[in-house]
N, C-alpha and C positions, 0 to 999 in steps of 0.2 A: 567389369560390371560394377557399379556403381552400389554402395551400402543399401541404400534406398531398393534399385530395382534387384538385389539377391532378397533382401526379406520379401518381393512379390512377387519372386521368381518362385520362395517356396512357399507361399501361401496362396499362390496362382488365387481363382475366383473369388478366396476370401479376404483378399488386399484390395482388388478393388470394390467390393460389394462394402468393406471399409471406408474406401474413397467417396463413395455416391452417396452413402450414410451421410459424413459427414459434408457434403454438399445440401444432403436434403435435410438435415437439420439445421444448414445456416439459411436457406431459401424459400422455404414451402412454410414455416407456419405463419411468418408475413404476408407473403403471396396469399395463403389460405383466408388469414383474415381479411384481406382488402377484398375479397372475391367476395369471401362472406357481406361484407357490408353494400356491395355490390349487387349482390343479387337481391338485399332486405330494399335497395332503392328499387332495382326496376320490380318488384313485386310484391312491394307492401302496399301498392295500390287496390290491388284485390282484395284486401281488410280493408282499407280506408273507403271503399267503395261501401260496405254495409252499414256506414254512416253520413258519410260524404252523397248521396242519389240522395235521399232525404234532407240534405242539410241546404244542398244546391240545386234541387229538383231536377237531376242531371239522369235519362235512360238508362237500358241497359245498353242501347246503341250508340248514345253518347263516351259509354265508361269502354265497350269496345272496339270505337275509332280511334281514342285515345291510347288503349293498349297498344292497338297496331302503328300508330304513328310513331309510336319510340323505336320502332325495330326498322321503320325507313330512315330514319334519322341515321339510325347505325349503323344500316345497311349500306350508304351513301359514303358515310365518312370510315368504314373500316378497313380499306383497301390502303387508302393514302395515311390512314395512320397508321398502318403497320410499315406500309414503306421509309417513315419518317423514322419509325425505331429501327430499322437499322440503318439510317442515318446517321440519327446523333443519341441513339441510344434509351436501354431502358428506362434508368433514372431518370431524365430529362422526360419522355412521353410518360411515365406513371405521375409525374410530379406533376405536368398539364392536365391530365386525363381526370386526376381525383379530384384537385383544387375544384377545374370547373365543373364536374356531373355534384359534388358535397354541395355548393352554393345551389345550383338548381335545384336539385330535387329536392332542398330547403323551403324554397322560393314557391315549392308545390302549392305548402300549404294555405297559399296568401290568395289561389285562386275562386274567381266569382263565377265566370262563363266559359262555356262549353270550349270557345275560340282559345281564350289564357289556358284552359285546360289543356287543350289541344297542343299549342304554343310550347306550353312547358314541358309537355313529353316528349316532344319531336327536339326540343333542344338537347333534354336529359339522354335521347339517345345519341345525339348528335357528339355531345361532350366524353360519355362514356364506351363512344366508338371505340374499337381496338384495346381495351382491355383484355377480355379473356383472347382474344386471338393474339396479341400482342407478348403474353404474359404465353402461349405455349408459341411461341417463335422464340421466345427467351429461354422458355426449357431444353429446347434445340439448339440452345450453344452449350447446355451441360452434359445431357446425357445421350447416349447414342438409342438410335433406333431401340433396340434388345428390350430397351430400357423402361422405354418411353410410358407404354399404357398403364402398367401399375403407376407411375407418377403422376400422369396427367389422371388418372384416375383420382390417385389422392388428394393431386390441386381442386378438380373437381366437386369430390365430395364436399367441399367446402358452399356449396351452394348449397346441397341438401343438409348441410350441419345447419346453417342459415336457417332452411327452412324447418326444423324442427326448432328452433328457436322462434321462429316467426310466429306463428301460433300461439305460444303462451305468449309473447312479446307484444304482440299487437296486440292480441284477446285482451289484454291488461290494460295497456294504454287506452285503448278505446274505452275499458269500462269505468277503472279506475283517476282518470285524469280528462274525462269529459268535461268540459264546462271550465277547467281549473286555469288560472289568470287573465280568464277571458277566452281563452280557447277552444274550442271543439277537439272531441279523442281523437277524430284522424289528423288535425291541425298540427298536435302532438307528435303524432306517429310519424309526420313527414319532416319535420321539423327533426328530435330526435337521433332518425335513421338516418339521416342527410350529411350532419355536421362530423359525422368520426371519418369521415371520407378526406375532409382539408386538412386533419391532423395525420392522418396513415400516409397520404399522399408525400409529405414535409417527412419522415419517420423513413419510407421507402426510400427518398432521396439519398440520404446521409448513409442509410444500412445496405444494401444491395451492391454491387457490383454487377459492370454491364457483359464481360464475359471472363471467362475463368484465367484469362495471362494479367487480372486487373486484380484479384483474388489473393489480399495479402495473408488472408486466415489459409490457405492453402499453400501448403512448401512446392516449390521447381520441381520436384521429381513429381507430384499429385496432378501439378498443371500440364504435366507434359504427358502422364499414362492420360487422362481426361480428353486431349489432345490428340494423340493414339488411336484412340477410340472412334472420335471424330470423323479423324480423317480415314480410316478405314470405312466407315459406311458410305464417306464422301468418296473413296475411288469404287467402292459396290458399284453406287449407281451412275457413276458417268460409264463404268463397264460397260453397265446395261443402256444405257444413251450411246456407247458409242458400238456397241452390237446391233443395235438400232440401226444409225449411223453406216454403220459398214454393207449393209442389208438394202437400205436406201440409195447407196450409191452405186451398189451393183446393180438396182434394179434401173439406176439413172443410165450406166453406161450401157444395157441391155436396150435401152429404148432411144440409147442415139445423143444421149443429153450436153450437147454441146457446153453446155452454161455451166457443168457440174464445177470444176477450178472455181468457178468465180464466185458459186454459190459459199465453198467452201472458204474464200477469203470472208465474204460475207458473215459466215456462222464462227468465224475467230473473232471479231471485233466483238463486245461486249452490248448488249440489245440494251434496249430502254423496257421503261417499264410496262408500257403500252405493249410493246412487242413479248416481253415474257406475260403478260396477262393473257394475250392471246393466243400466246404458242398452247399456253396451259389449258386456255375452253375449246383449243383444236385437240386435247387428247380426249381420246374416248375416254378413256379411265377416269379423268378428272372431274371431266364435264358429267358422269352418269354417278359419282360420288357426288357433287354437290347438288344432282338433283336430288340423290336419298337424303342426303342432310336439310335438302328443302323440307320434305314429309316428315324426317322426322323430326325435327326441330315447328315446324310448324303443329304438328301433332302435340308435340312435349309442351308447347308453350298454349296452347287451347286448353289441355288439363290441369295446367300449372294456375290461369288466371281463373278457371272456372270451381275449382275444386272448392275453395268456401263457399259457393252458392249451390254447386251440389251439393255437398254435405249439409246446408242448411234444408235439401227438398230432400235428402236422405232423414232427417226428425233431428241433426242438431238443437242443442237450443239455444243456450246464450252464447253470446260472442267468446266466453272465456273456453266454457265445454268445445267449440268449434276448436277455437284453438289449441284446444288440448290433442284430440281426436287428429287434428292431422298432425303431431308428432309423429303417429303413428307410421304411414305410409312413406314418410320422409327419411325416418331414421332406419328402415326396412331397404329405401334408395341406398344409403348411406353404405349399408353392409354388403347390401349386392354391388354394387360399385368396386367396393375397393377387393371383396375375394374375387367378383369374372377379373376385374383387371389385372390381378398379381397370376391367376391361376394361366391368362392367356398367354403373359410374360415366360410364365413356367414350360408351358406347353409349347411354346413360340408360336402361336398358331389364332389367327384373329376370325377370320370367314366364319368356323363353324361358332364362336360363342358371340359373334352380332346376331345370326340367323335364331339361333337360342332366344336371346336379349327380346327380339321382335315376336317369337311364338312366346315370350313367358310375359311378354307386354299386351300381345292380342287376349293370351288367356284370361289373363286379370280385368281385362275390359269385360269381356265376355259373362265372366262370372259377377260381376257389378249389374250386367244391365238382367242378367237371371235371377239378383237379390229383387229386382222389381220395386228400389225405392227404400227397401229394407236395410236399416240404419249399418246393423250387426254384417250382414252377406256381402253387402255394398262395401262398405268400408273393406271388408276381405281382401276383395276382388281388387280393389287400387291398388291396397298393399302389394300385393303381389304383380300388379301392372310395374309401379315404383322400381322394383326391384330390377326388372329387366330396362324399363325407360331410361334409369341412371346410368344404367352401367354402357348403353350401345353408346353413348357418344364418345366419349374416351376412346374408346375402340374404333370407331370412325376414322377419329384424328388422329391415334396412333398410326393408322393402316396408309390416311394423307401423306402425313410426316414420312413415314419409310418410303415414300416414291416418291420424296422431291430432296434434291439437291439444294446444294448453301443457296446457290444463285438464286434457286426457283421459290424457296420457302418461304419468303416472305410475303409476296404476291400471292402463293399457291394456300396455303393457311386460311390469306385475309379472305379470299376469294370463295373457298369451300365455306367459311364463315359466313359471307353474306348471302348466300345463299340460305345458309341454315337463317338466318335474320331474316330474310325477305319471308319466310316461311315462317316466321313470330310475327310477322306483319300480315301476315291473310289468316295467321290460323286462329287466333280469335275473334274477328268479326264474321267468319264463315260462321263458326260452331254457335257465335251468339243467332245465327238467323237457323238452325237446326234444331236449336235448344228452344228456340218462343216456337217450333214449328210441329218439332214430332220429341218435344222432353228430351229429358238425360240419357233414356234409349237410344235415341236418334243419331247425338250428338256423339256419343262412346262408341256406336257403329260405326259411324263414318272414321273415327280415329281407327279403330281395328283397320280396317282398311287402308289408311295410311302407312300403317307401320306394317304391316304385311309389305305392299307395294316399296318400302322401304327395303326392307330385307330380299326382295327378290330385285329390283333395280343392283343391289349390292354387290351380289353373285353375278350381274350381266356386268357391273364396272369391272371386278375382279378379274373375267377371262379376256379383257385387254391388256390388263397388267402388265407389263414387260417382270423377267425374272432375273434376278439378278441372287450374286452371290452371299452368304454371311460369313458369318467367320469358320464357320465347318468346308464352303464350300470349295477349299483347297483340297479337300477329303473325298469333293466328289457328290454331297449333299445337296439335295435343293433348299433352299430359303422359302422354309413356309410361310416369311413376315410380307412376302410380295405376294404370293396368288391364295394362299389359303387365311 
């Protein structure tokens, strides 16, 4: 035994939980800020909008076609960008991905009509394709499954750190830099939030490393337990593919399947990407996971663009106090995020703290549309919606992640992604014709109901699951990370 593996021999789970440490302090607070700047692009539109409809005599119908047009763009191109990363890897696609969404969503500011407006968000989604999906197929060459949702949760929180920043950030520009060199406050704002994106992009390049055998801040013996790791989750689930597998062919030679040899020469040769796309929306499981991530993510991104305009019919007043005020329910995301995540990690156990996530997301609705408008009740109620909204997606994508293999993952990721995207592409222009129809009542009802029908679709993906082993399950145990 090797120097190296006797000191981890007897420090067992505290040698590597040393290892993962110092992984995630060479990778996540980079990763974290590019997300951050990332999420201030696709949603500082919603502050630029309380100066921008006035400025360009632009609807509320016009500001949310435009919302939804950026999540078709991304929806379109997120599948093929993540395939390209693992191609030729992550540095290469973050170094693409930043350069061009920083110059667009620069480029915001310079627009005049509904159509440029239009134009430039369907591009900005278009460019900004496959970042975050991109950036957790990247997490999945470092850490294994066990691992996964407190991390991705933590990458995560980096949009709600964002948005708790965004509020006083924008509130500011808009108020304090209106007018200033000729420019308009949102002119500012897009301008601004736009350009840190071309230098993070250039920064990512040269710092990152594409997977851990490239990792020279990492000694031989770190890259090979990381490694380890790995590939133990990676034989878990061919097990359970090939228990599958074994099950399918008995049922083929039960029914006569003359073709079964040939199939089998078939499923050795290595598919195309068409064909793993496919295999993946013929599993039940997958396919009834990216319809929940449709609602919820459709849901998430209707409150996300609307929340300054409630809050303004909630007695907000000026653009700075708005911006103050949703610190609030942001940084409330922030905290419930990263304890359900590390606690699920703890527990090993994902089903019952989504189903949680969605009743503590309904109840905060609930009790918003009971303040009846009421600045102080209302605001409660988000807060507390926040808390559970943040935390169910990490846990989504943990729960993804653990049922796809090397092969499958990168397809299976993009895939569960654009769905949640096509669902940021219906879910604000719905809630805007709910909202001129039956108010902020109407429109928070109808979310309760999303994320309910979220969390119960969840539970019906779950009992397809195939079950497969962890690392106890030499011992005999089930892996609560596949059915619970």
């Amino acid at each position: 035994m090797s120097h190296g593996a006797k000191i981890l021999h007897l420090r067992g789970a505290a040698g590597m939980n040393a290892i993962y440490r110092k992984v995630s302090w060479r990778l996540l607070p980079l990763l974290m800020l590019c997300y951050a700047v990332a999420y201030l692009d696709r949603v500082n539109v919603s502050y630029a909008k309380l100066q921008m409809g006035a400025d360009l005599d632009f609807s509320n119908q016009t500001y949310a076609w435009g919302v939804g047009i950026f999540f078709i763009g991304y929806c379109l191109c997120e599948i093929p960008s993540n395939l390209l990363l693992e191609r030729i890897g992550a540095r290469k696609t973050l170094l693409r991905i930043m350069l061009c969404w920083g110059v667009t969503a620069a480029a915001g500011a310079f627009v005049r009509e509904p159509v440029e407006f239009y134009v430039i968000r369907f591009l900005l989604g278009v460019f900004e394709a496959g970042f975050f999906p991109g950036v957790i197929l990247y997490l999945t060459y470092w850490y294994p499954a066990a691992r996964r949702a407190r991390v991705i949760a933590l990458f995560a929180s980096a949009a709600l750190l964002a948005g708790v920043a965004a509020g006083p950030l924008c509130g500011a520009t808009l108020q304090y830099m209106h007018q200033s060199g000729g420019l308009q406050g949102w002119q500012w704002l897009l301008v601004l939030q736009g350009l840190p994106a071309v230098l993070l992009g250039v920064v990512a390049y040269f710092y990152l490393d594409d997977r851990p055998e490239d990792a020279r801040w990492l000694s031989s013996f770190e890259q090979q337990m990381i490694e380890q790791d790995l590939e133990r989750d990676e034989a878990a689930l061919n097990a359970a593919a090939g228990n599958d597998g074994h099950a399918q062919h008995a049922q083929d030679a039960r029914n006569g399947n003359a073709n079964a040899s040939a199939a089998d020469a078939t499923d050795a040769e290595p598919p195309s990407a068409f064909a793993t796309i496919w295999s993946l929306v013929r599993q039940p499981a997958i396919a009834l996971l990216a319809v929940a991530n449709l609602l919820l993510m459709g849901a998430s991104y209707a409150l996300i663009f609307w929340s300054p305009t409630l809050m303004q019919r909630w007695g907000a007043g000026s653009h700075m106090q708005l911006g103050l005020l949703a610190v609030i329910p942001n940084l409330a995301g922030v905290i419930g995020m990263i304890l359900i995540g590390y606690d699920s990690d703890r527990r090993r156990e994902r089903r019952g703290h989504f189903i949680a996530c969605m009743v503590l997301a309904a109840g905060g609705l609930a009790l918003a549309i009971a303040g009846d408008n009421r600045l102080t009740w209302s605001l409660a109620g988000l807060t507390l919606a926040s808390m559970g909204i943040a935390a169910a997606s990490p846990l989504l994508i943990a729960i993804v992640t653990g049922m796809l293999n090397r092969r499958r993952a990168a397809a299976g990721i993009a895939l569960i992604g654009s769905f949640g995207l096509l669902g940021g592409a219906l879910g604000p222009p719905l809630s805007e014709r709910l909202l001129a129809w039956g108010g902020s009542a109407a429109m928070l009802a109808a979310l309760i109901v999303l994320y309910l029908a979220a969390g119960a679709i969840l539970l019906l993906a779950l009992r397809f699951a195939p079950r497969h082993g962890d690392p106890d399950a030499g011992r005999g145990q089930t892996d609560k990370m596949a059915r619970n």
